[in-house]
N, C-alpha and C positions, 0 to 999 in steps of 0.2 A: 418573876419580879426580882430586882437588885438592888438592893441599897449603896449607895452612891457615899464615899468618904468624902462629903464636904458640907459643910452649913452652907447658909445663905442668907442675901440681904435682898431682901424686893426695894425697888427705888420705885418711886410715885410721884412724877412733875406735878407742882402744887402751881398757882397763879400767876406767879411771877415769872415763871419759867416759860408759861403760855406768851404772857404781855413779851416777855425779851423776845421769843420764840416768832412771832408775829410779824415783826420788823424783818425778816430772813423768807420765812415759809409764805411765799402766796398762793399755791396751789393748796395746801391745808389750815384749815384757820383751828389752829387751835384756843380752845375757850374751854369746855366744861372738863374738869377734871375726870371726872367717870370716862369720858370715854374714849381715857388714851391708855394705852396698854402697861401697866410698867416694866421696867427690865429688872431683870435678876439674874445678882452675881454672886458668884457663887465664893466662897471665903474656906476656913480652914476648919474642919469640922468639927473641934470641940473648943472652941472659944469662949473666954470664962467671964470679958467684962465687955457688954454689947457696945457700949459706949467708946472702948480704947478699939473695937475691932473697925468700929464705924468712923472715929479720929484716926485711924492708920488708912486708911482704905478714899475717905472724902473726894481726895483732890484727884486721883485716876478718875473716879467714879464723875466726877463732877467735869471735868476735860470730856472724857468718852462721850455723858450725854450733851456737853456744848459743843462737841465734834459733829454728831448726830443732825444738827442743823446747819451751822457751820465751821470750817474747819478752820475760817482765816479767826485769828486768835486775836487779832486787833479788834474783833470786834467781841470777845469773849469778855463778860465782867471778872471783877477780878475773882479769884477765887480763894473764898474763905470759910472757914469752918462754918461760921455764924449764916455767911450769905447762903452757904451747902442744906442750912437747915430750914432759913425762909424759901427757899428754890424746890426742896424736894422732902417726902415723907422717909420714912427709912425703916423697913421692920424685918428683923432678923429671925434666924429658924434656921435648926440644926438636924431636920431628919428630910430627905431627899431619897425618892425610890423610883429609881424606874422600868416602867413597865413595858418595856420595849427587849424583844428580843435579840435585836443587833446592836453593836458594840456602840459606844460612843466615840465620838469622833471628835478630834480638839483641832481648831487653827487658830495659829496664832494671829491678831492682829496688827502687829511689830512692823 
């Protein structure tokens, strides 16, 4: 087992993001919040005020998952710290181990 030098933020699309979400995705209806997986990114590992690490981090975070359905941006709301927070949950954590014997592997998405 490894412990991993980074904190992390789990993201959690809340209802609104389903409703926007719906108008794009016809093959998945998203509705109930449980049962969609969140994503987790990973941040700088000893970060000291969760709130400036989640205001510096929003708008990547909020692009990536509006990307995730679609990518043409004319149809992305705007994005705002405020709208970041009715749109998704956000809960942070600083200890990551993994228990995988082969190395990790990073690409970039660029």
């Amino acid at each position: 087992m490894k412990i991993v030098n980074r904190g992390f933020l789990i993201v959690a699309p809340k209802q609104p993001f389903f409703d926007w979400a719906n108008e794009f995705e016809e093959e998945v209806f998203f509705d109930e919040e449980d049962d969609v997986e969140p994503t987790i990114y990973l941040i700088e590992e000893d970060f000291l005020e969760e709130d400036q690490i989640i205001r510096d981090n929003f708008k990547n975070i909020f692009l990536n998952e509006l990307n995730m359905i679609t990518e043409n941006t004319e149809d992305h709301p705007k994005i705002t710290e405020a709208t970041f927070h009715e749109w998704f949950s956000v809960k942070p954590g600083t200890t990551i181990l993994d228990l995988q014997k082969a190395d990790l592997k990073r690409f970039d998405l660029d």
